[in-house]
C-alpha positions in Angstrom: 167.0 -23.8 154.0 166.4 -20.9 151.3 169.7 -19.5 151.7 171.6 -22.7 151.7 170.0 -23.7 148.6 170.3 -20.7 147.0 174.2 -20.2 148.1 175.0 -23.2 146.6 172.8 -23.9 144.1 174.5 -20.7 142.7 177.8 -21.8 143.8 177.3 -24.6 141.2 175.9 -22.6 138.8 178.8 -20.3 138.5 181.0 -23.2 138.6 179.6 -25.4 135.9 179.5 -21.4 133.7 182.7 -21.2 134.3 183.8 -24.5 132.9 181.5 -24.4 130.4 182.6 -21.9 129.1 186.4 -23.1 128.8 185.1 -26.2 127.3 183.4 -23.9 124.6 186.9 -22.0 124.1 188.6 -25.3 124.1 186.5 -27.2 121.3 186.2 -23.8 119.1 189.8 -23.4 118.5 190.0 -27.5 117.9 191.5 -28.1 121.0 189.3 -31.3 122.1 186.6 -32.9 119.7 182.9 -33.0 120.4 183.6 -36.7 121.9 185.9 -35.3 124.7 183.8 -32.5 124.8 180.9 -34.5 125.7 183.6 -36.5 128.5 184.3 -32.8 129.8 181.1 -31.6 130.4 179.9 -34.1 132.0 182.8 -34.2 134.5 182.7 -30.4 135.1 179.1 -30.8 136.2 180.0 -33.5 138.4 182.8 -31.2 139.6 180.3 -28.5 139.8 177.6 -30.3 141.7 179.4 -31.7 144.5 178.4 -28.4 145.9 175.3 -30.2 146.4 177.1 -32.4 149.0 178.6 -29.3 150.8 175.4 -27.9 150.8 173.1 -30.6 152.4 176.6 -31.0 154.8 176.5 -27.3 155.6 172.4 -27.6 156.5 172.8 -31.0 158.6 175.3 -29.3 160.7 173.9 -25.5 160.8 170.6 -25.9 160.9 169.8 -29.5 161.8 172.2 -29.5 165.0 174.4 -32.4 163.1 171.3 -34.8 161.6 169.5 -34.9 158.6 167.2 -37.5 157.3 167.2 -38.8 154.0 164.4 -36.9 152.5 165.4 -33.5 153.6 168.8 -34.4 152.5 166.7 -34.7 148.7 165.4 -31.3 149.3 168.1 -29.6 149.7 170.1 -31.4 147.3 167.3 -30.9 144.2 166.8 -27.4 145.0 170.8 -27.1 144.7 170.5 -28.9 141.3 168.1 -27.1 140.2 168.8 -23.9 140.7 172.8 -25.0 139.0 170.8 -26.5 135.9 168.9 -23.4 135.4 172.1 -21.2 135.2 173.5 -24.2 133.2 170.9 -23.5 130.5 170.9 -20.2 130.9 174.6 -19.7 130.4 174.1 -21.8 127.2 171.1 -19.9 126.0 173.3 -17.0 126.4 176.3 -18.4 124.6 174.1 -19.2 121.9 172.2 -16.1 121.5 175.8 -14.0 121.6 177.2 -16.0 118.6 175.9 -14.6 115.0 175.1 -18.0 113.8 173.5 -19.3 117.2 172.5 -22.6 117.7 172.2 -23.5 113.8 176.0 -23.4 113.4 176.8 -25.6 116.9 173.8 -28.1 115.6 175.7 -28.5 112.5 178.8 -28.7 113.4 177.6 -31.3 116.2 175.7 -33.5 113.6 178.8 -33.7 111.1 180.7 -34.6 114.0 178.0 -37.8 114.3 178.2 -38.1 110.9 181.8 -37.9 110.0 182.2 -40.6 113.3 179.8 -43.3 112.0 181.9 -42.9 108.6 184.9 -43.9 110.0 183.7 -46.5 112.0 182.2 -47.7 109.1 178.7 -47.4 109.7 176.3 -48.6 106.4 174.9 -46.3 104.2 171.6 -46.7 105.6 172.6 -46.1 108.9 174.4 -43.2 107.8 171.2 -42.3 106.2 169.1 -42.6 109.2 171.1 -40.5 111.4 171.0 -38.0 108.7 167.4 -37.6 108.8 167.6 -37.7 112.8 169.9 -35.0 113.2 168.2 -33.1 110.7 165.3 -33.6 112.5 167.0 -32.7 115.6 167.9 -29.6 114.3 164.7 -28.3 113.4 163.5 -29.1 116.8 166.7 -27.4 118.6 165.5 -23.5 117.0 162.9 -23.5 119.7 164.7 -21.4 122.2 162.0 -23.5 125.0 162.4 -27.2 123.4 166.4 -26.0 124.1 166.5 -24.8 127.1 164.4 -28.0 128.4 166.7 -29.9 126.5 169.7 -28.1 128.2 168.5 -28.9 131.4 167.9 -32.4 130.7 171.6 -32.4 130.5 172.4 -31.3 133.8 169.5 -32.4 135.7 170.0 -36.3 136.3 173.7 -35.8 137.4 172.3 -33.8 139.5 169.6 -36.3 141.0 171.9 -39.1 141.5 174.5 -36.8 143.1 171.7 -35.7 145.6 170.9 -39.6 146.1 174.5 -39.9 146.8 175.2 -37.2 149.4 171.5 -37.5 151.2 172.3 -41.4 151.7 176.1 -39.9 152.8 175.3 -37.3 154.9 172.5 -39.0 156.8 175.0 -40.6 159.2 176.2 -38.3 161.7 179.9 -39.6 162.3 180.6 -39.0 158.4 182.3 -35.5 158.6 180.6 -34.5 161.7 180.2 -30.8 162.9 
């Protein structure tokens, strides 16, 4: 089971770098806005971590002679999520760290993004205030490199539970994509 997990768990991770790391080209030269953005990421890691479903397939039919149960269909499929989400925030830590201004610039151009939205929605001044104070708040919080990567993972993590739910409650049938 190590080396299944581990082959695709970094199968995912390289995936969800790679397109990551597009996104980040894409937004910086004003390509997409931070509300696509957020649409993109979250489809690249679902893109990404379907190679959680190849990987419980690939153990049901290597190393389970064509069955898996339910529960050892969640192994497999969290220890290929989690080793993707910790290349996820490591790749971002990494991002981050190479840029001069770090994490300080993307949290404020993220939180006038927020801001400059509510605006012209036409949000109240008090609301406008609030989120203010939040994403300052937010801010100070996201210069702790360990508060950020957990953050980071938080991202990634839950698409990566319920796509494990998914393909465990798939795969456990043997006549779907048999061997």
């Amino acid at each position: 089971m190590r080396k299944v997990t581990l082959i695709f768990g970094l199968l995912a991770g390289v995936i969800i770098s790679v397109l990551m790391s597009l996104g980040i080209a894409l937004s910086e030269n004003g390509v997409i806005t931070f509300d696509f953005g957020e649409l993109v990421g979250y489809a690249s890691m679902v893109i990404a971590l379907s190679m959680i479903f190849f990987g419980i397939k690939s153990y049901r039919d290597n190393h389970q002679k064509g069955a898996i149960n339910f529960w050892k269909g969640i192994q497999v499929g969290l220890l290929i999520a989690l080793i993707a989400a910790l290349i996820y925030a490591i790749t971002w830590e990494t991002y981050l760290q190479s840029r001069p201004a770090g994490s300080t610039s993307f949290m404020e151009k993220y939180a006038d993004s927020v801001i400059n939205k509510m605006k012209r929605e036409g949000a109240s001044a008090d609301k406008i205030d609030q989120a203010i104070k939040k994403m300052d708040d937010m801010k100070k919080m996201y210069q702790n490199p360990l508060i950020r990567f957990g953050i980071t993972i938080m991202e990634i993590l839950p698409v990566g539970i319920i796509v494990t739910l998914i393909s465990a409650a798939l795969l456990r049938k043997k006549e779907l994509l048999p061997a």
